[in-house]
C-alpha beads as a LAMMPS data file, in Angstrom:
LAMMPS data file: protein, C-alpha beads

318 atoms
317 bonds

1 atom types
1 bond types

-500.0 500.0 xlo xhi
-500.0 500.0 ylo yhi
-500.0 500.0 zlo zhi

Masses

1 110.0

Atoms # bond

1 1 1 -190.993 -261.216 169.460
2 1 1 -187.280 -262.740 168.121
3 1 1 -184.420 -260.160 168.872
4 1 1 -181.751 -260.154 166.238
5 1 1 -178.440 -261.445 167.958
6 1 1 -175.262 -258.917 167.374
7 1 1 -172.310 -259.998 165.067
8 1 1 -168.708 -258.268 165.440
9 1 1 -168.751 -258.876 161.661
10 1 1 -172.025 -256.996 160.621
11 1 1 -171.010 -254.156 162.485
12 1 1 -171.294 -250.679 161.053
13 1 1 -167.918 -248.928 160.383
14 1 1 -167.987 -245.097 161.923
15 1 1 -166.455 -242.464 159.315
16 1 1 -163.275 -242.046 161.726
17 1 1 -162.514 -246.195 161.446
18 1 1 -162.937 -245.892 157.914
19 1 1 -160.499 -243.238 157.303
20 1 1 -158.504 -245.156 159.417
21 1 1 -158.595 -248.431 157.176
22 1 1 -158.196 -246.362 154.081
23 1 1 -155.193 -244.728 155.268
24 1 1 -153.857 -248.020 155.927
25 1 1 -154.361 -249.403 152.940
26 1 1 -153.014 -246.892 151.101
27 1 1 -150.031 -246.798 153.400
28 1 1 -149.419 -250.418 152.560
29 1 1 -150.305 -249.904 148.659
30 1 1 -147.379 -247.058 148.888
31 1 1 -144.956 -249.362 150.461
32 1 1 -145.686 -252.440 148.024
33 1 1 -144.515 -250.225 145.417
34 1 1 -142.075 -248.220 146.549
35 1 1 -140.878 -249.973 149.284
36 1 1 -139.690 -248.006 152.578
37 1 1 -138.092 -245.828 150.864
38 1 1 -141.492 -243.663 149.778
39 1 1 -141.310 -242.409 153.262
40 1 1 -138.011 -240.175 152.493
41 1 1 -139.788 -238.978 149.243
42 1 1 -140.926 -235.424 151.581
43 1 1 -137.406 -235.320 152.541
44 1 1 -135.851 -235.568 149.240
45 1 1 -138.028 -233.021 147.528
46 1 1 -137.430 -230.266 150.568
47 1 1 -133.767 -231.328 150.041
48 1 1 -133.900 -230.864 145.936
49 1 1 -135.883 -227.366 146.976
50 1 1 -133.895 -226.120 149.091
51 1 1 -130.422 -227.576 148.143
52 1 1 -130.173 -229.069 144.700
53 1 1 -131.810 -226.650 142.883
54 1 1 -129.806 -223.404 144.571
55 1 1 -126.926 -225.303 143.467
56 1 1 -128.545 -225.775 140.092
57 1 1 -128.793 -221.895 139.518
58 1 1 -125.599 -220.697 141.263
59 1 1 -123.441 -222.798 138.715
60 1 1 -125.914 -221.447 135.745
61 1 1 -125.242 -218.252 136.667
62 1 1 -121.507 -218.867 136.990
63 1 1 -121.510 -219.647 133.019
64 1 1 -123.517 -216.313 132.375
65 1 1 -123.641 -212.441 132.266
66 1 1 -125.723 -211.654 134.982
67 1 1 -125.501 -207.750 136.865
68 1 1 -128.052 -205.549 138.705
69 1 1 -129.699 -205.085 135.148
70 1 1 -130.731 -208.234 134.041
71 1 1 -130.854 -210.128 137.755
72 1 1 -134.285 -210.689 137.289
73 1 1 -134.544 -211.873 133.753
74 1 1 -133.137 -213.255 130.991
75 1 1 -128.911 -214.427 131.035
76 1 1 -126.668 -214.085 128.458
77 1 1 -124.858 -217.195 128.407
78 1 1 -120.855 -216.353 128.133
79 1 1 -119.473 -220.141 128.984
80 1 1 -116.481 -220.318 131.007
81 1 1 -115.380 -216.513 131.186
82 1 1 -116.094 -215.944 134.450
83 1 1 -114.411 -218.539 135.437
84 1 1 -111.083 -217.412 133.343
85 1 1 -111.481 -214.039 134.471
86 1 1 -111.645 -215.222 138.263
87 1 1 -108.713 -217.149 137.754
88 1 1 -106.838 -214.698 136.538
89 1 1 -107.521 -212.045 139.631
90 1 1 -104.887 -211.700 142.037
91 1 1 -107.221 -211.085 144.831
92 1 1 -109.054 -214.569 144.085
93 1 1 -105.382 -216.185 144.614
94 1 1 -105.037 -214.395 147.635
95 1 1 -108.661 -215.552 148.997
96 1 1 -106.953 -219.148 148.322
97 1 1 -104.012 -218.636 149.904
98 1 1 -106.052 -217.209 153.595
99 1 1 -108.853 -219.535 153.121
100 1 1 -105.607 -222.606 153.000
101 1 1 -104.521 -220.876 156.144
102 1 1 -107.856 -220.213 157.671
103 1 1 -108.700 -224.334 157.015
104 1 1 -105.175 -225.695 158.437
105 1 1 -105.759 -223.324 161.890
106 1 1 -109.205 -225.261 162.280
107 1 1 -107.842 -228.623 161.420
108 1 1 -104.915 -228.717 163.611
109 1 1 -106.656 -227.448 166.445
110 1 1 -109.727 -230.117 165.640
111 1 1 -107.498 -233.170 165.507
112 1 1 -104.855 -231.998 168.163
113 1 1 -107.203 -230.227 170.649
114 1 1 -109.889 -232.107 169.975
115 1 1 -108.508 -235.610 170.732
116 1 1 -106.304 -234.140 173.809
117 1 1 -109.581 -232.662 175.241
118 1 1 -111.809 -235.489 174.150
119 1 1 -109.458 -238.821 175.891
120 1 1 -109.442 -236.303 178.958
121 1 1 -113.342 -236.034 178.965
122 1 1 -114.056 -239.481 178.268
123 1 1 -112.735 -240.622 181.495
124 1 1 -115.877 -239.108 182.774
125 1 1 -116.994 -237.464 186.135
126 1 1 -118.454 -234.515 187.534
127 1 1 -116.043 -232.330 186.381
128 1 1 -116.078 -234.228 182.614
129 1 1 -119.613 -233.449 182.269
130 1 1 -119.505 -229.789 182.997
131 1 1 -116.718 -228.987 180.658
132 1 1 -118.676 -231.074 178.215
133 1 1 -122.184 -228.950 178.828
134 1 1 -120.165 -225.952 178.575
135 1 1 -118.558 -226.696 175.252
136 1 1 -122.173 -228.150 174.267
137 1 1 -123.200 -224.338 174.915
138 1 1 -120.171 -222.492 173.405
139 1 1 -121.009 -224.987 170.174
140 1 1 -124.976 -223.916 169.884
141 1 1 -124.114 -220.196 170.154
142 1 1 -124.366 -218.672 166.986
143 1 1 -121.035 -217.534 164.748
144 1 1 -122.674 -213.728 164.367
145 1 1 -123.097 -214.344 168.422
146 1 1 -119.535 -215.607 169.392
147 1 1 -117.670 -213.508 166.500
148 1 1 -119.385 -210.359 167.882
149 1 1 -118.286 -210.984 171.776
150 1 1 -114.500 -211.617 170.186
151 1 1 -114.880 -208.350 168.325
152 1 1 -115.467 -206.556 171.678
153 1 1 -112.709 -208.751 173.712
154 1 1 -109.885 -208.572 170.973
155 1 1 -111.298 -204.248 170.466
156 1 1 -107.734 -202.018 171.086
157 1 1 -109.561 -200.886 174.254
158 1 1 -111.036 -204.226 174.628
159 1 1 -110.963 -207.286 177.865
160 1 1 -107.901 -208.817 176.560
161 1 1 -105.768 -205.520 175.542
162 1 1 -107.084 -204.263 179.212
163 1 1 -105.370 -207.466 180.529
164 1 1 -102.584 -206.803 178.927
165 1 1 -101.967 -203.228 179.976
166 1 1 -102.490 -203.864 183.884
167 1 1 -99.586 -206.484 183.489
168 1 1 -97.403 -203.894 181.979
169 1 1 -97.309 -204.899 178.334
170 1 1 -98.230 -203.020 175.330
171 1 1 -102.046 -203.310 173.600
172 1 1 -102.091 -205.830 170.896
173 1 1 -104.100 -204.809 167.417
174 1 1 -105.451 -208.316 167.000
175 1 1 -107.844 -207.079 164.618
176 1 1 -106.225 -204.198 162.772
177 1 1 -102.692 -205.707 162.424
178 1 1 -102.047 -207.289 158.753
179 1 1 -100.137 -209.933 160.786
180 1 1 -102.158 -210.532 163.243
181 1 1 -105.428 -210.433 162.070
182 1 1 -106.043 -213.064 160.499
183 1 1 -104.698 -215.667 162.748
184 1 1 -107.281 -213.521 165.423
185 1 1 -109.721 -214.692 162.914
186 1 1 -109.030 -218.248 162.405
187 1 1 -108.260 -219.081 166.176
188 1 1 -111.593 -217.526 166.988
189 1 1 -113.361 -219.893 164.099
190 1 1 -111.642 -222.983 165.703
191 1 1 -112.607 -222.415 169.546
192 1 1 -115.907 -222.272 167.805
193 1 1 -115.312 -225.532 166.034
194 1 1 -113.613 -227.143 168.536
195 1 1 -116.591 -228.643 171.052
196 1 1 -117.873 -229.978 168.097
197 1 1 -114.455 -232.078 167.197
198 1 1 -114.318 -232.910 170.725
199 1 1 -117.471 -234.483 170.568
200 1 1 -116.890 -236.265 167.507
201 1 1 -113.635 -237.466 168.585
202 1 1 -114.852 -238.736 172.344
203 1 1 -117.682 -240.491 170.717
204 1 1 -115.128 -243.141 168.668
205 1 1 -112.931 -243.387 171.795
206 1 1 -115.752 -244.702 173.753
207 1 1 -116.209 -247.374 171.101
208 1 1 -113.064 -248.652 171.694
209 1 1 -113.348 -251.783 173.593
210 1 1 -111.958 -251.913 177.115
211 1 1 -110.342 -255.195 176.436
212 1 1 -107.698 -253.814 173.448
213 1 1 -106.513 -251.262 175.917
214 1 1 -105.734 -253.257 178.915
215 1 1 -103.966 -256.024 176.869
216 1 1 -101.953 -253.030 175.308
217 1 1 -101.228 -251.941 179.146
218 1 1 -100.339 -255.590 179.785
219 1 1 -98.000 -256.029 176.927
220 1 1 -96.122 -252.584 178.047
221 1 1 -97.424 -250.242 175.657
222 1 1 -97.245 -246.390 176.914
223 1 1 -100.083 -243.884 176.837
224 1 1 -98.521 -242.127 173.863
225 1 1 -97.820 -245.066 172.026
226 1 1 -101.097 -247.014 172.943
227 1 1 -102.937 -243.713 171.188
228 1 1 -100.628 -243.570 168.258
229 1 1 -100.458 -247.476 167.598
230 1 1 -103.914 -248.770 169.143
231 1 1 -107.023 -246.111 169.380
232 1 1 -105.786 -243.877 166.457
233 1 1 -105.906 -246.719 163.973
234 1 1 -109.147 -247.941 165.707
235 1 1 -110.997 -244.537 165.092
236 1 1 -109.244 -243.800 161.751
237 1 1 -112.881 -243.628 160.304
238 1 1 -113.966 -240.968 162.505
239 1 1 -110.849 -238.708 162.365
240 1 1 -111.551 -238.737 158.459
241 1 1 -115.143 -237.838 158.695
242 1 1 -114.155 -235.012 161.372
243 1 1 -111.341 -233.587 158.845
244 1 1 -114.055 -233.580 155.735
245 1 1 -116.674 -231.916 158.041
246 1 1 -113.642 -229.417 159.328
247 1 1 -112.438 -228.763 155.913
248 1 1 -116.756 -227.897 155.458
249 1 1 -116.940 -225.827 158.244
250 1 1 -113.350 -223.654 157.003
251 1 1 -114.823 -223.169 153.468
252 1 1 -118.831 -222.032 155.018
253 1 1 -117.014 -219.456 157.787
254 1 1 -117.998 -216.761 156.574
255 1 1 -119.858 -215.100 159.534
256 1 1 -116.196 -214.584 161.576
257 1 1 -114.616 -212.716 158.681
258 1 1 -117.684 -210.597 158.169
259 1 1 -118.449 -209.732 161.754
260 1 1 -114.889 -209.304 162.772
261 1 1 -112.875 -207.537 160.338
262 1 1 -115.212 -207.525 157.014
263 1 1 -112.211 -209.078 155.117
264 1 1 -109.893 -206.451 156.339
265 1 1 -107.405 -204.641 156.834
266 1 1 -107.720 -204.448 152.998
267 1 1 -108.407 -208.281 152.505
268 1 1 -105.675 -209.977 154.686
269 1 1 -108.630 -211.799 155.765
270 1 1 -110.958 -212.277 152.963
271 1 1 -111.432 -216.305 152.517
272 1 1 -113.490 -217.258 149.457
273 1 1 -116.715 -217.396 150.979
274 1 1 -116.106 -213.501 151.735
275 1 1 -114.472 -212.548 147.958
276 1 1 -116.919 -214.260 146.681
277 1 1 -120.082 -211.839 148.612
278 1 1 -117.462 -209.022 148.176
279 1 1 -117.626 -209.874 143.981
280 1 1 -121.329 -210.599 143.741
281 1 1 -122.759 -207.428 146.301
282 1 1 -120.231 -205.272 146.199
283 1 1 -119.787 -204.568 142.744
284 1 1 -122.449 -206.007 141.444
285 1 1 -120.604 -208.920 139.624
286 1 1 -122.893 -211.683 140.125
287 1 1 -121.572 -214.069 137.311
288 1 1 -117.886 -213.679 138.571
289 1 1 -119.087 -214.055 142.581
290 1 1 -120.961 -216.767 141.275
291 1 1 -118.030 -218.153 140.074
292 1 1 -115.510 -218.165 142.832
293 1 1 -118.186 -219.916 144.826
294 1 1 -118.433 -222.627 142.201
295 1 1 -114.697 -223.429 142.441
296 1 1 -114.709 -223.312 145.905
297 1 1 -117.543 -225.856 146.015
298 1 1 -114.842 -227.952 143.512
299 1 1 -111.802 -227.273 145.781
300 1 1 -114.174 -228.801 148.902
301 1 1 -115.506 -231.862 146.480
302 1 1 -111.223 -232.959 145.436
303 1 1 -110.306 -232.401 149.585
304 1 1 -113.047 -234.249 150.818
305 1 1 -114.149 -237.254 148.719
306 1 1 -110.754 -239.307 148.465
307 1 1 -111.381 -239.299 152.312
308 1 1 -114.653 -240.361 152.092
309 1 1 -113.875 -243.240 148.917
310 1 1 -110.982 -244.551 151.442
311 1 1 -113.628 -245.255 154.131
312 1 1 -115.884 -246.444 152.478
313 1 1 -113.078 -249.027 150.860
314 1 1 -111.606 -249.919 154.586
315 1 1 -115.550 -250.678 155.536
316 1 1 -116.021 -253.052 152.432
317 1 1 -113.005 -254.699 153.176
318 1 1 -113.873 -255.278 156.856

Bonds

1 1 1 2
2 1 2 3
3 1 3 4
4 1 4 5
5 1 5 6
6 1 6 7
7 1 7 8
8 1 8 9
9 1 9 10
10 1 10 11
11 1 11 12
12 1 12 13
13 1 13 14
14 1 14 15
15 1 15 16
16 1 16 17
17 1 17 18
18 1 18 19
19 1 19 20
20 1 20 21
21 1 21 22
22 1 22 23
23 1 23 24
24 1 24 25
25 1 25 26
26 1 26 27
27 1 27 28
28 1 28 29
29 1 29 30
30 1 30 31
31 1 31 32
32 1 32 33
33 1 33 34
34 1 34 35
35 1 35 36
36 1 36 37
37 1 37 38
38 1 38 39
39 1 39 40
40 1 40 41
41 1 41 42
42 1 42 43
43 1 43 44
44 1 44 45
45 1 45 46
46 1 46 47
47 1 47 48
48 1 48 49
49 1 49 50
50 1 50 51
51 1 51 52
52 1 52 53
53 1 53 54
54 1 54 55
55 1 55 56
56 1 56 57
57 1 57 58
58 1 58 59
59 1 59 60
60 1 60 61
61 1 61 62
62 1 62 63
63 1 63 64
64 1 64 65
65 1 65 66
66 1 66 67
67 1 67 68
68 1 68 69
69 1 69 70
70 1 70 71
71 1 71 72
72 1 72 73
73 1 73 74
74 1 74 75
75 1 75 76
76 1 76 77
77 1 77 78
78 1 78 79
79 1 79 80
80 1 80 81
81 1 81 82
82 1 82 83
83 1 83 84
84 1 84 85
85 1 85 86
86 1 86 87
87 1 87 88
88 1 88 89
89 1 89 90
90 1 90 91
91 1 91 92
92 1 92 93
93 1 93 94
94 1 94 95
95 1 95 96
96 1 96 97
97 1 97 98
98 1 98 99
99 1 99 100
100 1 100 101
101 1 101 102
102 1 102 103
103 1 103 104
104 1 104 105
105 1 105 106
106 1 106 107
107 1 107 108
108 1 108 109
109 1 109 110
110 1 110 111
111 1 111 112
112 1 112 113
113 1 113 114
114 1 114 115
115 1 115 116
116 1 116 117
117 1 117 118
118 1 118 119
119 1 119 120
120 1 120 121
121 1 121 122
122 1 122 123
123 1 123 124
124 1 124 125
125 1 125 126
126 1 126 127
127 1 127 128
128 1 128 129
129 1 129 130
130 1 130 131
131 1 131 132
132 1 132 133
133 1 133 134
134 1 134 135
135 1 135 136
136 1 136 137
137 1 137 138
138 1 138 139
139 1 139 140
140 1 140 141
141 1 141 142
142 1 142 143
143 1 143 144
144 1 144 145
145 1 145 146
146 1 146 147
147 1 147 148
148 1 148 149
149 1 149 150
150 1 150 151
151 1 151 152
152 1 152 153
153 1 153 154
154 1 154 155
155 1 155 156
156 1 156 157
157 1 157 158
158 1 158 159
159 1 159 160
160 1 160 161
161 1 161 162
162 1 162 163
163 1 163 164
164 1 164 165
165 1 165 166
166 1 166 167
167 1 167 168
168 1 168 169
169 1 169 170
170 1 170 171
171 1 171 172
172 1 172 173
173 1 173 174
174 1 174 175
175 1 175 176
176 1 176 177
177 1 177 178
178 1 178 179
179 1 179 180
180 1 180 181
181 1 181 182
182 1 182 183
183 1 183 184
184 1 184 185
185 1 185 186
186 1 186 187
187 1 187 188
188 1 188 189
189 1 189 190
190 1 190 191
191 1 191 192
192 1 192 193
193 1 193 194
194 1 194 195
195 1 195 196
196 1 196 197
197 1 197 198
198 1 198 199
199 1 199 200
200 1 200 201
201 1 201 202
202 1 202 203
203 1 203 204
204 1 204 205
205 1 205 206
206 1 206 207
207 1 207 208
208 1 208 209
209 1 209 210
210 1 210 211
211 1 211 212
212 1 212 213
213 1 213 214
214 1 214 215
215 1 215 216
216 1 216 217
217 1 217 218
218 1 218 219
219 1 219 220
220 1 220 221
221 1 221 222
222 1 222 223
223 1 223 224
224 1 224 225
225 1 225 226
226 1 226 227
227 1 227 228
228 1 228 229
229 1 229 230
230 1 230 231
231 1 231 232
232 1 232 233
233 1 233 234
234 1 234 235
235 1 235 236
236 1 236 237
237 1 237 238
238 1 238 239
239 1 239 240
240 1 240 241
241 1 241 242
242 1 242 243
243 1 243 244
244 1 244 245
245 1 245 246
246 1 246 247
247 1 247 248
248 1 248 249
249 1 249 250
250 1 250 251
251 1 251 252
252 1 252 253
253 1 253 254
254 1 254 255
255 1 255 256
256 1 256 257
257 1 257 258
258 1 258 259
259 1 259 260
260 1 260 261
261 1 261 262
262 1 262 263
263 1 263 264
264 1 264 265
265 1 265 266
266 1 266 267
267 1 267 268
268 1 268 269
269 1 269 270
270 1 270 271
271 1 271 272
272 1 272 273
273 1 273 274
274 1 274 275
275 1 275 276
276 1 276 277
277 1 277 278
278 1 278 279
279 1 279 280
280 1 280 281
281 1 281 282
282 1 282 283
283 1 283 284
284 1 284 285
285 1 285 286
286 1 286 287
287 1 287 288
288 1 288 289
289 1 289 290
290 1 290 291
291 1 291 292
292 1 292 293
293 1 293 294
294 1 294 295
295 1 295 296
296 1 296 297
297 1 297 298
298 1 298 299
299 1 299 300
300 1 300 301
301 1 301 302
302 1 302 303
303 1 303 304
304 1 304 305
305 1 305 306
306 1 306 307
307 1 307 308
308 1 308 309
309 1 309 310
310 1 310 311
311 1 311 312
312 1 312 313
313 1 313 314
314 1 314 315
315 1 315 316
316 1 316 317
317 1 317 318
């Protein structure tokens, strides 16, 4: 009796080494076509779901008639009235003027603070990498989380105004005072912003090579003028990309306004974001809210993309 002799190459395929195969040739079908690029296609249609197409509608309904009547239906298309009429509002001019504020309080502390606090930590140690896993933490917390425990500390009968009255001085309204309140607002916003800067910041400094500083040290350049004249210029690209993500983060704050003072007193501390919510659920204008967050969106695209042209120029030309 002759026994058959086995062959690798008449073996019998099981169902799970034949999904297998068929999954790889269809994974290498995909990518003859479409290159590498078909594997961001599930990432660009969440991002046109979730982004593009919010964006799509709020600008639609800028250019229409749309109240609590006809929300869910049909808009009257009116063209650039809203728009006009927003314009026109002396309250929308005065959301400008805080939100300019507001954006200048986080940038200067960002670039200042940020790059004091960041060359400090980037020397590294024990004590570096505590401050940095605290600032990590004070970073993650949420703005509803860390605008809510400044509520309670700047309170009239709150931590700080208790500080103040066992030293002998007077109670502050930080949150009350037309003066004060919204500089309590904005100072809050940027020790929320700040960790993030600092992080952003230490991570060019460290890719500044050794070498450039010591020959800078050598040739009897200061520390101020060595970071003015050497690193500065070095991590130019960075600072810019921290300012446009700063001047982001001013124009999307609007979770300190509305857990601190709700754009008050009266709306000292209304930014756009906030007059915007105020316009569309407050009374009920949707068109106009949905306006003022359109030209916000515009004021955010002119600030942010000559910064973004010039580096991407300065990288060509490198």
């Amino acid at each position: 009796m002759s026994m058959k002799t086995y062959s690798p190459a008449r073996a019998v395929t099981t169902p799970q080494g034949e999904g297998r195969e068929a999954r790889t040739r269809r994974s290498t079908a995909l990518k003859s076509v479409f290159g590498s690029s078909a594997y961001l296609l599930p990432a660009a249609i969440v991002l046109a779901a979730l982004s593009i197409y919010p964006l799509i509608e709020l600008v639609r309904m800028s250019l229409s008639d749309v109240g609590p009547g006809n929300l869910i239906g049909e808009w009257d298309f009116v063209g650039l009235a809203n728009i006009v009429e927003v314009l026109n509002d002396d309250g929308f001019w005065l959301a400008v003027r805080v939100t300019a504020q507001f954006t200048m309080v986080i940038l200067v502390s960002n670039l200042l603070l940020g790059y004091f606090f960041a060359v400090v930590l980037s020397r590294g140690g024990r004590l570096a990498d505590t401050a940095l896993s605290i600032m990590v933490l004070v970073w993650a917390l949420p703005p509803l989380v860390s605008g809510s425990v400044w509520k309670f500390l700047l309170a009239g009968d709150g931590a700080v105004n208790a500080i103040l009255t066992s030293v002998g001085l007077a109670p502050v309204t930080w949150l009350s005072s037309i003066d004060l309140a919204m500089w309590s607002v904005s100072l809050v916003a940027a020790w929320a912003s700040l960790p993030f800067a600092v992080l952003i910041i230490r991570g060019g400094l460290m890719g500044v090579p050794r070498e450039v500083m010591e020959a800078a040290a050598i040739d009897g350049a200061g520390g101020l003028q060595m970071h003015a004249r050497i690193v500065v210029p070095m991590i130019r690209s960075t600072l810019v990309v921290l300012v446009t993500l700063s001047i982001l983060y001013a124009f999307r704050s609007f979770d300190f306004v509305y857990v601190m003072t709700a754009g008050g007193p009266g709306t000292t501390t209304a930014t756009l974001p906030y007059a915007a919510y105020q316009t569309a659920f407050r009374t009920y204008s949707f068109g106009a809210g949905a306006a003022i967050a359109v030209l916000s969106m515009i004021v955010v695209v002119i600030l942010a993309v000559p910064y973004i042209l010039g580096v991407r120029k300065e990288a060509q030309a490198a």
